[in-house]
N, C-alpha and C positions, 0 to 999 in steps of 0.2 A: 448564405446557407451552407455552401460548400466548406469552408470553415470550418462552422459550428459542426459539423459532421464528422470534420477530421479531430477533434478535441472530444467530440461526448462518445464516439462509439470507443479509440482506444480507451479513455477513463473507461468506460463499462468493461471492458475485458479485464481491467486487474481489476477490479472492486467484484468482482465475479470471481479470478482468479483467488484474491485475496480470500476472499469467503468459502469457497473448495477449498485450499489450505485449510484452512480453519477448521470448517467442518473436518475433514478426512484427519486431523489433529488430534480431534475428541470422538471421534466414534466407536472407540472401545476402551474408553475411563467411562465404568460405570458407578463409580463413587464421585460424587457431585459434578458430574460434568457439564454446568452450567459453568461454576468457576473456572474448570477448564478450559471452556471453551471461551471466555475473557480474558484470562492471563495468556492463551495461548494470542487471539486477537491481538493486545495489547503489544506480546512478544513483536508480531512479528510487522505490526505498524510503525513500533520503534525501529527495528530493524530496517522496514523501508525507508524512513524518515531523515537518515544519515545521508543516505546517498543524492535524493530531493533538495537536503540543505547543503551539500557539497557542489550539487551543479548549479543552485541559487548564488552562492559564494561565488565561482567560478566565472558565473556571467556576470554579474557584480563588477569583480575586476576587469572582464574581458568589456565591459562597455564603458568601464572607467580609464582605461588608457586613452580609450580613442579619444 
């Protein structure tokens, strides 16, 4: 249980963080800020998604030497 504790509470702090982001992104585009606040989403999951598949990459090779 203690585990699972230490993986679902940080995941909840960015998926939380992520989404304040986002929100506080579109709160004053009052011309269609549903799109906004998609493309802004989008922005910045991409954004996160670089760094996710760098450390994937990384441990990749760091368990393939051993």
């Amino acid at each position: 249980m203690k585990k699972l504790s230490n993986f679902i509470v940080p995941l909840f702090f960015i998926v939380f963080g992520i989404a304040c982001l986002t929100m506080s992104s579109t709160a004053f585009h009052t011309h269609n800020p549903l799109h906004h606040l998609l493309e802004s989403l989008l922005g910045i999951c991409l954004f996160l998604c670089i760094p996710v598949m760098l450390g994937i990459v990384y441990m990749w090779f760091k368990k393939r030497k051993k």
